[in-house]
DRENGU-741804 format. One record per residue (C-alpha): residue number from 1; residue in three letters; chain; x, y, z. Coordinates in nm, 2 decimals. Layout:
<sites>
- NUM,ALA,A,X,Y,Z
...
</sites>
This chain:
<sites>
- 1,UNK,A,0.33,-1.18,-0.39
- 2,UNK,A,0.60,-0.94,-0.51
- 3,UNK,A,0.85,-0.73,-0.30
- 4,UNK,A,0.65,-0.37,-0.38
- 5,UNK,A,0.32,-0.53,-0.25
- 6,UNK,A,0.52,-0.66,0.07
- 7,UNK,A,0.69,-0.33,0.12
- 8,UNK,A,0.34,-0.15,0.08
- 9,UNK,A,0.17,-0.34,0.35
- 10,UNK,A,0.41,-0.19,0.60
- 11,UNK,A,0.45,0.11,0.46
- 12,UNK,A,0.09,0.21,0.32
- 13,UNK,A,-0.09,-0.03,0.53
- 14,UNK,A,0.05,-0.04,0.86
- 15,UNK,A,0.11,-0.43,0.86
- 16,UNK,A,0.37,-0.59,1.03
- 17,UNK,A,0.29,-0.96,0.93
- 18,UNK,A,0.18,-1.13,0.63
- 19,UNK,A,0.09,-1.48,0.64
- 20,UNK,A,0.13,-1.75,0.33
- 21,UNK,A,-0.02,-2.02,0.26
- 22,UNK,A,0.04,-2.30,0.13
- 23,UNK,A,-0.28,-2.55,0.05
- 24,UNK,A,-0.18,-2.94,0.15
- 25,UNK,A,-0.51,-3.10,-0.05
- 26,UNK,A,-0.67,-2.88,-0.25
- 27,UNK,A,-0.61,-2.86,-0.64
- 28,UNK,A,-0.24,-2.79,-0.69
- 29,UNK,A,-0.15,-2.85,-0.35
- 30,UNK,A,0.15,-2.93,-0.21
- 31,UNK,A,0.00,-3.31,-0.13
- 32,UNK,A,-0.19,-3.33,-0.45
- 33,UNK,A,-0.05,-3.49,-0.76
- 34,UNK,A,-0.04,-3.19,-0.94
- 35,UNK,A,0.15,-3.00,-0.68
- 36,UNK,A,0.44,-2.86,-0.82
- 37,UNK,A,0.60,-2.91,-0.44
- 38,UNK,A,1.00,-2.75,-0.60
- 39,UNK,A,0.77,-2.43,-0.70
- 40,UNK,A,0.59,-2.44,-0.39
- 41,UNK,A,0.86,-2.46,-0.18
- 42,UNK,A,1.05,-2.13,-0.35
- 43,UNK,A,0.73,-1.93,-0.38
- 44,UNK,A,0.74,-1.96,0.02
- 45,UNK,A,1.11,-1.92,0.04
- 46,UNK,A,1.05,-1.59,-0.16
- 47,UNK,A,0.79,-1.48,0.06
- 48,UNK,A,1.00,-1.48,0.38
- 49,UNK,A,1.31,-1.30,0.19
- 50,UNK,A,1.03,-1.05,0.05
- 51,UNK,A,0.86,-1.00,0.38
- 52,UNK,A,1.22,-0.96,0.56
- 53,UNK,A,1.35,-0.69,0.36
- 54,UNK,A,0.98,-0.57,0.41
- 55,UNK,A,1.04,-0.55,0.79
- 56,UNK,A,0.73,-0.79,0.82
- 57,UNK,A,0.72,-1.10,1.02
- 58,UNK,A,0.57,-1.41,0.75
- 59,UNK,A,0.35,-1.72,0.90
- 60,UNK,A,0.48,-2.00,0.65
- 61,UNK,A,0.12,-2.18,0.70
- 62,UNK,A,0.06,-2.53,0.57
- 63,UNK,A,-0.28,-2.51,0.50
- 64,UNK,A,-0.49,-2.80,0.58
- 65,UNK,A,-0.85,-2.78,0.52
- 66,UNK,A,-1.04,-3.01,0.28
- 67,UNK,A,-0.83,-3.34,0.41
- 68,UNK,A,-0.94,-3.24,0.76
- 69,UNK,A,-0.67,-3.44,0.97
- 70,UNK,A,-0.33,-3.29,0.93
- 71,UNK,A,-0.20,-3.69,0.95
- 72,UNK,A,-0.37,-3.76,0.67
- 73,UNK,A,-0.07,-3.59,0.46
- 74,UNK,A,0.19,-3.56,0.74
- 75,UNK,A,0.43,-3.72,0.51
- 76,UNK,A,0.37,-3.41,0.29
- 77,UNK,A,0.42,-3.15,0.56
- 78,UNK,A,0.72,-3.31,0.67
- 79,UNK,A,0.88,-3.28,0.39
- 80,UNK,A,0.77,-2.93,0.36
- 81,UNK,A,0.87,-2.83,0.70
- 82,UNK,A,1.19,-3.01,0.63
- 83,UNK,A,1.26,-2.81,0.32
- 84,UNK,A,1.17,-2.46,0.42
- 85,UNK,A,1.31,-2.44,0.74
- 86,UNK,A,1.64,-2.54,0.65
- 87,UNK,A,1.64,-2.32,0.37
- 88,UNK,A,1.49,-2.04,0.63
- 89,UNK,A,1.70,-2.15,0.97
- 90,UNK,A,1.84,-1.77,0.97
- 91,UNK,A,1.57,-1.58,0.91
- 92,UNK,A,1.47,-1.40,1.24
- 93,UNK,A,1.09,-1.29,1.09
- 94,UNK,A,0.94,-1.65,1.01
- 95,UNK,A,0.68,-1.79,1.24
- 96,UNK,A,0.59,-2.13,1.12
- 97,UNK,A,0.19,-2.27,1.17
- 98,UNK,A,0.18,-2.61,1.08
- 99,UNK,A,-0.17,-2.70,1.03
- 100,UNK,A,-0.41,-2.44,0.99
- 101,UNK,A,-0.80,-2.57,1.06
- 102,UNK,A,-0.80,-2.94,1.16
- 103,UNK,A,-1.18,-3.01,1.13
- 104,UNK,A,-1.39,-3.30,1.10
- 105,UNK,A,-1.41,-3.56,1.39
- 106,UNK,A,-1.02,-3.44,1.42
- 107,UNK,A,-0.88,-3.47,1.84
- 108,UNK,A,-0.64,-3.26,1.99
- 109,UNK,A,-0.52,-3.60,2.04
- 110,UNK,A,-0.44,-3.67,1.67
- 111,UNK,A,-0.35,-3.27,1.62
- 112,UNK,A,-0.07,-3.29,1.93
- 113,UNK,A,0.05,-3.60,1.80
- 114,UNK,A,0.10,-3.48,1.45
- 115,UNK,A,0.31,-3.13,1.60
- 116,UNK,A,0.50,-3.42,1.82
- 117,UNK,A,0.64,-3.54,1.50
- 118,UNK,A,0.64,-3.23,1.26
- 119,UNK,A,0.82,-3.00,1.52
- 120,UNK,A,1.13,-3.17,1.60
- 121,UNK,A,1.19,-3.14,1.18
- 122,UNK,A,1.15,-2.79,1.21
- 123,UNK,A,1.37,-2.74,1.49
- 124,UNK,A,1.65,-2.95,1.38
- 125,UNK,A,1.68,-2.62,1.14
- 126,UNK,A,1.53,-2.34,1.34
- 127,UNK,A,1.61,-2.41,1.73
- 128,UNK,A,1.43,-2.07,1.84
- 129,UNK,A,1.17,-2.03,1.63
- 130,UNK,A,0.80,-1.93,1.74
- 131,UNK,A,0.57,-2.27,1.63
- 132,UNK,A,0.18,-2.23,1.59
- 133,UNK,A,-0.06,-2.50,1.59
- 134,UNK,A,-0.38,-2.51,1.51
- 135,UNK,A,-0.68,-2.66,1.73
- 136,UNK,A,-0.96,-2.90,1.66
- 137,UNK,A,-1.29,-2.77,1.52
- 138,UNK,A,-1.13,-2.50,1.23
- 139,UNK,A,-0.90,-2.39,1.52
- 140,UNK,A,-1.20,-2.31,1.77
- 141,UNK,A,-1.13,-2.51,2.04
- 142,UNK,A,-0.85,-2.37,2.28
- 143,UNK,A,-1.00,-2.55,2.56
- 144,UNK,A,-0.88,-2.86,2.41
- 145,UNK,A,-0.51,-2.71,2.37
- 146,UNK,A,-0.51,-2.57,2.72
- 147,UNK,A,-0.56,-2.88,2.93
- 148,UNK,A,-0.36,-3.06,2.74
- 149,UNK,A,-0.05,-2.83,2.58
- 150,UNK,A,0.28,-2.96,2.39
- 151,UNK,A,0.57,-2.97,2.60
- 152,UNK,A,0.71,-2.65,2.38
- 153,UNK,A,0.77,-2.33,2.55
- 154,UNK,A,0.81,-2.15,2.22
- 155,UNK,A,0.46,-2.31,2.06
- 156,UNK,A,0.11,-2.10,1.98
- 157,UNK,A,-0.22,-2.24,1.94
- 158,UNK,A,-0.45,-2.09,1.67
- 159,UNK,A,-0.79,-1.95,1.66
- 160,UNK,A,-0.98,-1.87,1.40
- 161,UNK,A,-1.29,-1.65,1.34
- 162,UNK,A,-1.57,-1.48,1.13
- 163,UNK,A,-1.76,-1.25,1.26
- 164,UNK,A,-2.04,-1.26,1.11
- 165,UNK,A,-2.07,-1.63,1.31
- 166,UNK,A,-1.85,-1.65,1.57
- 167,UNK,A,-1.96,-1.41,1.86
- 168,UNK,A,-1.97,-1.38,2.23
- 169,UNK,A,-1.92,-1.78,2.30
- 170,UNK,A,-1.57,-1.75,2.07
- 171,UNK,A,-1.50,-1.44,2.23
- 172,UNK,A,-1.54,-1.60,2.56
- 173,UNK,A,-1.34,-1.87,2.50
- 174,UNK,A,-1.02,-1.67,2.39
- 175,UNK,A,-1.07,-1.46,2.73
- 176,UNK,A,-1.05,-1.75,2.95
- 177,UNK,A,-0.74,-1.91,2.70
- 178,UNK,A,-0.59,-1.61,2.75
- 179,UNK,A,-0.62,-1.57,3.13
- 180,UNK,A,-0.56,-1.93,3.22
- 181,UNK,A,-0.17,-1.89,3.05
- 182,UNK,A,-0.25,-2.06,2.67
- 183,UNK,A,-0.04,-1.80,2.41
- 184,UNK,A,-0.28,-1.73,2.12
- 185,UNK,A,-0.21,-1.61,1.78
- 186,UNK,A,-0.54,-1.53,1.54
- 187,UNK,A,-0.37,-1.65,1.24
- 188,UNK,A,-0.68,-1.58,1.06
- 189,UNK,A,-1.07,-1.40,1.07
- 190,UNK,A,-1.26,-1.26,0.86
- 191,UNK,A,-1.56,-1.00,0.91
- 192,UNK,A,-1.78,-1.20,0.70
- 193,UNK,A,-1.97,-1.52,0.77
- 194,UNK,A,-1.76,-1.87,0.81
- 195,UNK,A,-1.80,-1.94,0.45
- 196,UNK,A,-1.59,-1.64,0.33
- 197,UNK,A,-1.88,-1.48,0.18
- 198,UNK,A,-2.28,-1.34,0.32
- 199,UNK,A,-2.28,-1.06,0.52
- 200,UNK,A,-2.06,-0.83,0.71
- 201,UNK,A,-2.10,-0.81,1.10
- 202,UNK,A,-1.94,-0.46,1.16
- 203,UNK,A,-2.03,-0.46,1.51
- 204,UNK,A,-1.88,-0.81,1.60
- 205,UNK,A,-1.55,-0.71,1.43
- 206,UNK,A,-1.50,-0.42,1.64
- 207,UNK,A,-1.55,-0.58,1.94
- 208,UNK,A,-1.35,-0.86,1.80
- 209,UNK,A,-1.07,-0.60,1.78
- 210,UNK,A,-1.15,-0.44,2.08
- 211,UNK,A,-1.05,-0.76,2.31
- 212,UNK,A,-0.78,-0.89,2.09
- 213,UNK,A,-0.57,-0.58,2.18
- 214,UNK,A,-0.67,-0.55,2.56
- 215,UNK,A,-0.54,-0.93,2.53
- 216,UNK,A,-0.24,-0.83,2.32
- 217,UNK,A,-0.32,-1.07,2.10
- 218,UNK,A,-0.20,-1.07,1.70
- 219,UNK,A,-0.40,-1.12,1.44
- 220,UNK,A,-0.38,-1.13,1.06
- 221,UNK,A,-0.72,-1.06,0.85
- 222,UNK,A,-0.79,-1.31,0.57
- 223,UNK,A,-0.74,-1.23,0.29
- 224,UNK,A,-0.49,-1.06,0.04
- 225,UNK,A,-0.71,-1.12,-0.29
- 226,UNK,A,-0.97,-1.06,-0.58
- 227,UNK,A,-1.20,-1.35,-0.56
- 228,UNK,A,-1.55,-1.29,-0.55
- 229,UNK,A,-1.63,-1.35,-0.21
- 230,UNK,A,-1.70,-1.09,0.09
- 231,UNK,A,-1.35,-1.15,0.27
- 232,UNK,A,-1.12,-1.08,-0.01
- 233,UNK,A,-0.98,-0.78,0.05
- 234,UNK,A,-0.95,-0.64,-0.35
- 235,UNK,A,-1.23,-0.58,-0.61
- 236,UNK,A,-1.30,-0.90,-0.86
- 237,UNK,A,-1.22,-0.66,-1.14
- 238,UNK,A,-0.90,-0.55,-0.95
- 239,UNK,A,-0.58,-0.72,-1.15
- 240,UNK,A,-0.34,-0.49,-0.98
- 241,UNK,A,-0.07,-0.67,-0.81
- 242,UNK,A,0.07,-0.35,-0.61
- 243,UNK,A,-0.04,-0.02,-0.57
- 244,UNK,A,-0.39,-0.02,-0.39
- 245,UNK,A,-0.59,0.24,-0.35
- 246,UNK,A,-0.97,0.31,-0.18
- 247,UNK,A,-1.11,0.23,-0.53
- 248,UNK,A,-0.93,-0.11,-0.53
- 249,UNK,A,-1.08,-0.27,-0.21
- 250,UNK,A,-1.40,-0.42,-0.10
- 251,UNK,A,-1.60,-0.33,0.24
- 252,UNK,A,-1.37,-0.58,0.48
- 253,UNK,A,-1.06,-0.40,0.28
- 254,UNK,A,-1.17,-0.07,0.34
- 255,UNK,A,-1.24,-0.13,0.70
- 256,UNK,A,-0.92,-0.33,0.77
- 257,UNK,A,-0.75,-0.01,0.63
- 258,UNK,A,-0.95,0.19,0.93
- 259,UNK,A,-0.90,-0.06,1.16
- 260,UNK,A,-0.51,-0.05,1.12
- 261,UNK,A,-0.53,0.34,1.09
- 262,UNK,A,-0.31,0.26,0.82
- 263,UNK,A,-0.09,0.56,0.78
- 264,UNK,A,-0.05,0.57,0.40
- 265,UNK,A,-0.44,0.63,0.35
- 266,UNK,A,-0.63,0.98,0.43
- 267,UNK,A,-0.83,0.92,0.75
- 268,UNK,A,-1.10,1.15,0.57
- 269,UNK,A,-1.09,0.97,0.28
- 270,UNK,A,-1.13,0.62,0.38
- 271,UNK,A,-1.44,0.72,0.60
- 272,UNK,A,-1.59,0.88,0.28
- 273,UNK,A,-1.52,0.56,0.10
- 274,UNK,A,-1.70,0.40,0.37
- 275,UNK,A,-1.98,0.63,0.43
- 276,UNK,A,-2.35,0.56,0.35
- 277,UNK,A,-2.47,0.69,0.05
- 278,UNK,A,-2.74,0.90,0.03
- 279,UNK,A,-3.04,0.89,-0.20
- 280,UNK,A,-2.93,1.08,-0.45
- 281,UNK,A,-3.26,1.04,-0.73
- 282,UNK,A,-3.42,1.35,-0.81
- 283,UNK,A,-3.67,1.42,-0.55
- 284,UNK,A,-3.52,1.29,-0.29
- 285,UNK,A,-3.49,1.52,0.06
- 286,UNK,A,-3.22,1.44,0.28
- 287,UNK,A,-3.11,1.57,0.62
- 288,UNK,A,-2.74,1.70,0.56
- 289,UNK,A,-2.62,1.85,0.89
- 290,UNK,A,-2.70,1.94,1.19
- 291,UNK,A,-2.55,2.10,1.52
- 292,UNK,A,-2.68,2.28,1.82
- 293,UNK,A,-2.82,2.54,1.66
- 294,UNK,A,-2.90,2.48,1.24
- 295,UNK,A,-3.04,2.15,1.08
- 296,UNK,A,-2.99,2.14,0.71
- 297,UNK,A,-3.19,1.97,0.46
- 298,UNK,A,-3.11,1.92,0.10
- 299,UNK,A,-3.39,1.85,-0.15
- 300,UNK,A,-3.26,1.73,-0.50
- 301,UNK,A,-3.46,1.99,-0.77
- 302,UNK,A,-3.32,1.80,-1.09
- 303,UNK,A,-3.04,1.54,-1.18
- 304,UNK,A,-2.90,1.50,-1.53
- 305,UNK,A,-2.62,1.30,-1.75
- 306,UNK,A,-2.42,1.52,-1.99
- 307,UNK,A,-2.04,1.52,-2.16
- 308,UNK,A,-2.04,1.16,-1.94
- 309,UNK,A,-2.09,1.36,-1.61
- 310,UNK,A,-2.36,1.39,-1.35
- 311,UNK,A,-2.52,1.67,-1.29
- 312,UNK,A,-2.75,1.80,-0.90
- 313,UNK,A,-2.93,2.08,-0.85
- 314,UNK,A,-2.96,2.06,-0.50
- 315,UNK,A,-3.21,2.32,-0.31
- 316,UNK,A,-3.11,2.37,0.06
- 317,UNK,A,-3.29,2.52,0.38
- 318,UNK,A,-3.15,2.55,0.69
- 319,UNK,A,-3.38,2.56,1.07
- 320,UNK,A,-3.28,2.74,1.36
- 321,UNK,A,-3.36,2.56,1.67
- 322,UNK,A,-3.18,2.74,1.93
- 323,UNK,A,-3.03,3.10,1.98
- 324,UNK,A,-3.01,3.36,1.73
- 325,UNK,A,-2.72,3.36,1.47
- 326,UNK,A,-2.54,3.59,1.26
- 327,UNK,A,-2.33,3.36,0.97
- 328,UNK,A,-2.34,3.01,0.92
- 329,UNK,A,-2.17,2.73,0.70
- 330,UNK,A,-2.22,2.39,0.65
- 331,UNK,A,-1.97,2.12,0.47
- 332,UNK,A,-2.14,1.88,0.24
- 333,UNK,A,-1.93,1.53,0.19
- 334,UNK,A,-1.96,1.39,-0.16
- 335,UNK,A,-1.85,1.01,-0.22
- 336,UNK,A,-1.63,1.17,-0.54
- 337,UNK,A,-1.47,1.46,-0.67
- 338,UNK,A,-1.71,1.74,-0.73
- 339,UNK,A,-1.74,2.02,-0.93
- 340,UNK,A,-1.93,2.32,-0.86
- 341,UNK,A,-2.14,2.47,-1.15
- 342,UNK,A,-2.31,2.75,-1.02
- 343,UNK,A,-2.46,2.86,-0.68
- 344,UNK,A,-2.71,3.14,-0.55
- 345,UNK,A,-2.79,3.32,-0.24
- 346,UNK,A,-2.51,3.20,-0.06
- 347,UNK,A,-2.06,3.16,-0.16
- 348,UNK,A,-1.98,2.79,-0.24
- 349,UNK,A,-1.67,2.63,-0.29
- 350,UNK,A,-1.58,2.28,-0.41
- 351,UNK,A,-1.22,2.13,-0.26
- 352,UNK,A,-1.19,1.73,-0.37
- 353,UNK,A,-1.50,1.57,-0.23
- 354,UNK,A,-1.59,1.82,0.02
- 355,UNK,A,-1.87,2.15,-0.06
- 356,UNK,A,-1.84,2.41,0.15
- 357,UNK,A,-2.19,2.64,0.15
- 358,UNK,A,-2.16,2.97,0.35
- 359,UNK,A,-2.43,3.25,0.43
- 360,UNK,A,-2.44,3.56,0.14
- 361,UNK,A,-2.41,3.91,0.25
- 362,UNK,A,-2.83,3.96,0.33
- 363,UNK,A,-2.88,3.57,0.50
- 364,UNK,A,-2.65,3.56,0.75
- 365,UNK,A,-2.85,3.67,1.01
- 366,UNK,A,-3.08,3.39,1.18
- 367,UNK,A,-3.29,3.44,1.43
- 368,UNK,A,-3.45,3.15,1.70
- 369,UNK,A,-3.68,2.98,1.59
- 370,UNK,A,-3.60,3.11,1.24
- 371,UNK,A,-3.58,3.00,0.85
- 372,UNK,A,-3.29,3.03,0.56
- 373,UNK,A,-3.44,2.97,0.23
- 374,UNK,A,-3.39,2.96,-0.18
- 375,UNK,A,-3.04,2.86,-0.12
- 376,UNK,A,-2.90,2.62,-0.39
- 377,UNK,A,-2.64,2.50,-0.57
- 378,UNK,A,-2.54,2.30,-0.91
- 379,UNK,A,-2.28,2.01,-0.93
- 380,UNK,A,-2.11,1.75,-1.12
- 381,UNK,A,-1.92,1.43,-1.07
- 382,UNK,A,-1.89,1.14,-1.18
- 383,UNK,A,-2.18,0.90,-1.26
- 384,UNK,A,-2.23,0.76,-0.91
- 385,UNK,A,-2.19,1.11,-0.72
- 386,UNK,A,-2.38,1.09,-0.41
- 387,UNK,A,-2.35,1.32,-0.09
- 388,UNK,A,-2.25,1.07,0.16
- 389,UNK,A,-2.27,1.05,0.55
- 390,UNK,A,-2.02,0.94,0.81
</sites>
């Protein structure tokens, strides 16, 4: 958490919110006997001052997880609440969610009761600010919320989701939240499974996406890290603390960066990153392109290591299956920087990760129905050079 990182995510990424927070039970949490709860409380502080000058709204979170009921440490977040938002009372970007996932055999009963007591603290400070509270079941259940809602006019209710495990049922139940009046703020998904980790569910996130903004409603992607685990958004070996790029992220980074067509990041560029790589062993045929009228199809003759470089010889032939033409070209995406080595029948020409192969002088010419052969090129790269598809 640092003020270039902040500045990036609006900047680079395209972000307009960044959330923090602040564990109540886990090890060195704010409840925990080894909470340094002075630290805590400026590290948050900081964060709001950070994302302000950012031009990003921050969700001061108190994280409750592990102890389940947000009562069991009420006298914790109280206290918290009490301490940041006087220190933040004029700050017009803090959004404050005061329990994030009650779980266990937790009630809206018990959750509403505990915002009955924390909110008032808060608003002693901050009259006007926007409150979020979570709901029971790891802030699934907005049912619960909506028959029952805190006499608040300025309070959220939080859902949560994973992908990966929360699908058309979840999806459901924010539609009908949504059209029976409840205000919703996702403080926090994932693409992953529930567990942070497993597998990604592309197609669920993107129709996640999809409704949350024909429902206009915000969400915030956990989360901004390098653990090893499928959501964090940064590489394990990653130690950077600003300054991201493509190489830096995992698979739910380098989508979030799509999703958000985040304007400091090449459109191309993060779609190579994200394209499927093809098999690039020596032998291996591939289909490269293909269009209304030519199919291309790269075999690989020979691959090689040398000076710490890879090395293709790539042979190409091209199939006419429509009308008669009389030049041709095809652009060959590489997942790196590529080189080119050396090239016959046919002009080549490397430009960052694209090759562009044209027609020589004698093979332009293509009749229906017809062939272009012993056409082939030589590359290099870096060791995992691949030609990629997206």
């Amino acid at each position: 958490m640092n003020q270039e990182f902040f500045t990036e995510l609006r900047d680079v990424w395209g972000a307009n919110v960044v959330r923090l927070a602040t564990y109540s039970a886990e090890e060195g949490g704010y409840a925990t006997e080894t909470g340094d709860r002075t630290a805590l409380n400026d590290l948050v502080v900081r964060g709001v001052q950070y994302a302000q000058a950012a031009d990003l709204y921050a969700v001061v979170d108190w994280h409750t997880l592990s102890d389940a009921n947000p009562a069991t440490n009420q006298w914790a977040a109280e206290e918290f609440f009490r301490s940041v938002s006087g220190a933040l009372g004029d700050a017009d970007n803090v959004i404050y969610e005061i329990c994030n996932e009650p779980n266990g055999g937790t009630s809206w009963a018990d959750i509403k009761a505990y915002a009955e007591a924390v909110i008032p603290i808060i608003r002693a400070n901050d009259p006007d600010a926007i409150i979020v509270v979570g709901t029971p079941t790891w802030s699934q259940d907005l049912a619960a919320a909506a028959a029952d809602p805190l006499p608040d006019a300025n309070v959220m209710y939080a859902l949560h989701f994973y992908a990966a495990t929360h699908e058309d049922d979840l999806r459901h139940a924010l539609s009908t939240a949504v059209a029976g009046g409840l205000p919703v703020f996702v403080t926090e998904f994932g693409i992953c499974e529930a567990s942070g980790a497993g597998e990604i569910d592309y197609a669920s996130a993107n129709l996640w996406v999809r409704l949350m903004n024909e429902l206009d409603v915000s969400y915030i992607c956990w989360n901004l890290s390098n653990k090893d685990e499928t959501a964090a958004l940064f590489k394990p070996g990653c130690a950077k603390t600003s300054g991201f790029t493509l190489d830096d992220l995992t698979d739910e980074g380098l989508w979030l960066v799509e999703t958000l067509k985040s304007p400091g990041f090449s459109r191309e560029e993060v779609a190579l990153a994200r394209a499927e790589v093809k098999d690039n062993s020596a032998g291996a045929q591939m289909l490269v392109s293909a269009d209304d009228t030519l199919q291309w199809t790269f075999q690989v003759a020979d691959r090689w290591e040398e000076g710490g470089r890879t090395f293709f010889r790539y042979e190409m032939a091209g199939s006419n299956y429509s009308a008669g033409v009389k030049s041709w070209s095809v652009v060959v995406p590489f997942n790196g920087e590529v080189t080119l080595e050396d090239a016959w029948n046919c002009k080549a020409s490397a430009s960052g990760t694209r090759l562009t192969v044209a027609n020589d002088a004698h093979n332009g010419t293509v009749a229906a129905g017809g062939f272009v052969r012993d056409v082939g090129f030589i590359v290099s790269g870096p060791s995992d050079l691949a030609v990629v598809e997206y």
